[in-house]
C-alpha positions in Angstrom: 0.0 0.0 0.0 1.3 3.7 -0.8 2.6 5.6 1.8 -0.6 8.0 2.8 -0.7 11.7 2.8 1.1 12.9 5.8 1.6 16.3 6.5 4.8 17.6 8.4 5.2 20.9 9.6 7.8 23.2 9.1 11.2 22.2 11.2 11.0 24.3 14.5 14.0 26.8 15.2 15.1 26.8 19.3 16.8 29.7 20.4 19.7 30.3 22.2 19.8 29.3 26.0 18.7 32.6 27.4 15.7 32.5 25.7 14.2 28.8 26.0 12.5 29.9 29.2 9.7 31.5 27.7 8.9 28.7 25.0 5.7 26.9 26.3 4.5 23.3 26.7 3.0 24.0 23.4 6.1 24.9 21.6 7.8 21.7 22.9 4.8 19.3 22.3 4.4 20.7 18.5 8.5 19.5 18.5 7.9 16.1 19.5 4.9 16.1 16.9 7.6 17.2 14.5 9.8 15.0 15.0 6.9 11.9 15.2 5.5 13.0 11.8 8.9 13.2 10.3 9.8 10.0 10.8 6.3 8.3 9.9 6.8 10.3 6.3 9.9 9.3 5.6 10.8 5.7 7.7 11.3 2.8 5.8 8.9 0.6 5.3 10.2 -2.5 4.0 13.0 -2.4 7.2 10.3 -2.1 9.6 8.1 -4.9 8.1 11.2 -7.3 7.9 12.2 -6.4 11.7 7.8 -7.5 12.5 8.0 -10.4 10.6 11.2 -11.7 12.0 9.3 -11.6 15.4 6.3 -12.9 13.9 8.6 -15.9 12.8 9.9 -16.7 16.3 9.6 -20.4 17.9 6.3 -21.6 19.3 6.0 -20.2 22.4 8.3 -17.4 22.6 6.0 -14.3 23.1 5.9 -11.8 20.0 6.8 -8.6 21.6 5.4 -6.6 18.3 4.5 -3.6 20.1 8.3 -3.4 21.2 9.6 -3.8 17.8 8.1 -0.9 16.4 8.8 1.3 19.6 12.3 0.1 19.6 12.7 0.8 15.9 11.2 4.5 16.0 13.7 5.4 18.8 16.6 4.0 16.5 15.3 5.5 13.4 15.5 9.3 14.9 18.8 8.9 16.8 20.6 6.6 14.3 18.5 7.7 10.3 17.3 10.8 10.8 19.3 12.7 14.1 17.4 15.4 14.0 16.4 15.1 17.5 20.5 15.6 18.2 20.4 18.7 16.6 17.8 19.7 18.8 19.0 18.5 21.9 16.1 16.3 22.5 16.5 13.3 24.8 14.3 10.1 24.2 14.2 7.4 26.8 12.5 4.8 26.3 10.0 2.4 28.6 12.6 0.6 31.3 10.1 -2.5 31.9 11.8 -4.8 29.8 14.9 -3.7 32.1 13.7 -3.8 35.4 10.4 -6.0 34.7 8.1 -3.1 36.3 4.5 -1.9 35.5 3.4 1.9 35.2 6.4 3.0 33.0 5.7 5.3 29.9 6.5 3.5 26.3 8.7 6.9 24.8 9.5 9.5 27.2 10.9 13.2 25.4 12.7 15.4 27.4 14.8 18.9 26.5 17.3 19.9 29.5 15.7 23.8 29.0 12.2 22.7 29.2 10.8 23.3 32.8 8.1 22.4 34.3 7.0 26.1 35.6 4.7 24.6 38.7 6.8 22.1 40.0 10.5 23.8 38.3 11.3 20.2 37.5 12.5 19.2 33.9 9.4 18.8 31.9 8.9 15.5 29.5 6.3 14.7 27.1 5.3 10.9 27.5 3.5 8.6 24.8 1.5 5.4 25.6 1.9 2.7 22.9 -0.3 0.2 21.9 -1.3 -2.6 18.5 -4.0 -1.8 17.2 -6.8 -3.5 14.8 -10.5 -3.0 14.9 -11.5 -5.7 17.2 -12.6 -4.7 20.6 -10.2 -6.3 22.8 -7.4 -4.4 21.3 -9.5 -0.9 21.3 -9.9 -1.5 24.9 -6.8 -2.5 25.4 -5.6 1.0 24.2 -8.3 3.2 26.2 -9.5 1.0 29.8 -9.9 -2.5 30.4 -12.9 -3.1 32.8 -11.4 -6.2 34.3 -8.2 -5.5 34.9 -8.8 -2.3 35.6 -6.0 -0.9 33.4 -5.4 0.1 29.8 -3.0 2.7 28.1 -5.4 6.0 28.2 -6.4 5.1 31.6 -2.8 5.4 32.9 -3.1 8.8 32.8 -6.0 9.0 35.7 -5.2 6.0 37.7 -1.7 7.7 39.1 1.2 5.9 36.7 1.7 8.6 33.7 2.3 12.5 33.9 1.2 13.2 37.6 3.0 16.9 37.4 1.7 17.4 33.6 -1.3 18.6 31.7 -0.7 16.0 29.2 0.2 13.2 27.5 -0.2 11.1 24.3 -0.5 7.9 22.5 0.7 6.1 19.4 -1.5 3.3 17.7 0.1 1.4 15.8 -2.0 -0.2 13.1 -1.4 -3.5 12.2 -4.8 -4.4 10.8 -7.8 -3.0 9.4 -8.7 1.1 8.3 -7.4 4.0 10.3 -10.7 5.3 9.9 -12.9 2.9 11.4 -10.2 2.4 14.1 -10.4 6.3 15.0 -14.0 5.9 15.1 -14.1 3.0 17.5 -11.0 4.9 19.9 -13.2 7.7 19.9 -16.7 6.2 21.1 -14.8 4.1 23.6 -13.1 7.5 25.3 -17.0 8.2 25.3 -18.4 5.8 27.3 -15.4 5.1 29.7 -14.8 7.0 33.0 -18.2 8.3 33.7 -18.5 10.2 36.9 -14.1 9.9 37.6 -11.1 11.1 36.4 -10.8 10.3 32.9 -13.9 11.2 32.0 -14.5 13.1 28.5 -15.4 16.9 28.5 -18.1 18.6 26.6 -17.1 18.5 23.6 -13.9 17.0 24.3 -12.8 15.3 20.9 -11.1 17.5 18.5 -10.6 16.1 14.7 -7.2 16.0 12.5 -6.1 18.3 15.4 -2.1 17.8 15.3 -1.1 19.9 12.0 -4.8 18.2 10.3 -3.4 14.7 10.1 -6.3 12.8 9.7 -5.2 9.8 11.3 -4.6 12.3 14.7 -7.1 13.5 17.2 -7.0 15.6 20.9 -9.2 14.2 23.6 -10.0 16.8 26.4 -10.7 15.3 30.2 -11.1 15.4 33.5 -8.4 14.8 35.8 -9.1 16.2 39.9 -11.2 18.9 38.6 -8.7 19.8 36.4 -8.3 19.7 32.3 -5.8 17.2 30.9 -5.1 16.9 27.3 -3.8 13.4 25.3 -2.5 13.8 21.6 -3.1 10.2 19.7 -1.7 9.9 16.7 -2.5 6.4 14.7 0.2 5.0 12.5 0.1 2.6 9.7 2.0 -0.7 9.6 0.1 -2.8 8.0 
């Protein structure tokens, strides 16, 4: 399938030093979106496919960590392809579970040493959820809240794991089967109907459409969190 119409906005320009203390959240979040949206233009598809199918094509009963691949392979491809994020002094750590075998640690984590949190004065960091994603429903809930286990990657946000001393946070889907659109659409009605009456809980009004540089296959969702507003950025990518 042809790579689909991706729009990438203009690389951003940081000042010197002296001056990085009066660029807002929104000028480092729109970075990280840069720098997101560059790579999904221009990565290679037939490397990342080959690196998915080699895990698909490991011995029955070793676990297919395909969710890790891709992560592991978007990391390498801006520090090691691209290196933009270098220039730019951007730091990318990424999810330490596989490390230290602990739950409640963010998938990609982007930090800038001159971006400070201005409530708490510590560094500030962006953090992105990760998740597969298909149209069936175990994998939607999978990326928004899991009734059962009383978990699931948007619900990290409000149950005290993700972005305590921040106003946001995002996710990436990664699509591995089926349309982005129907996908979006299903994402969206699930944020809908989960969290009623607790943190989590949707807004009026709280979608917003094509919202990060009108990408289609993005979308803002607005909630509650302790009477306060916190946003999450998703951004759906295309594997398949």
């Amino acid at each position: 399938m042809d790579r689909e119409y991706i729009i990438v906005p203009e690389q951003k320009y940081i000042p010197k030093r002296s001056l990085t203390q009066k660029l807002d959240d929104c000028f480092w979040i729109n970075l990280v979106h840069y720098h997101l949206l560059n790579f999904y233009k221009n990565y290679s598809k037939e490397e990342l496919k080959l690196r998915i199918e080699n895990e698909n094509n490991k011995p029955q009963g070793k676990k297919k960590e395909i969710e890790d691949v891709i992560k592991s392979y978007i990391v390498y491809w801006l520090e090691n392809i691209d290196k933009k994020v270098h220039y730019h002094g951007i730091i990318i750590n990424q999810e330490p579970k596989s490390k230290y075998d602990i739950k409640g640690f963010y998938d990609l984590k982007f930090q800038h040493s001159n971006w400070i949190n201005q409530v708490s004065d510590k560094l500030n960091y962006y953090s992105l959820e990760c998740k597969n994603l298909s149209t069936r429903q175990n994998l939607i809930n999978e990326y928004v809240y899991v009734e059962k286990k009383n978990d699931g990657g948007v619900y990290r946000y409000f149950n005290g794991k993700y972005s305590q001393e921040q106003g946001f946070g995002g996710m990436i889907g990664f699509i591995l089967i089926g349309e982005m659109r129907k996908i979006k659409e299903k994402i969206i009605e699930k944020l809908q109907h989960s969290f009623e009456d607790q943190d989590g809980c949707l807004i009026d009004n709280g979608i917003s459409e094509n919202s990060i540089f009108n990408n289609d296959f993005t979308f803002e969702s607005t909630h509650k969190r302790k009477e306060k507003e916190f946003k999450i950025y998703h951004l759906l990518f295309n594997f398949k």
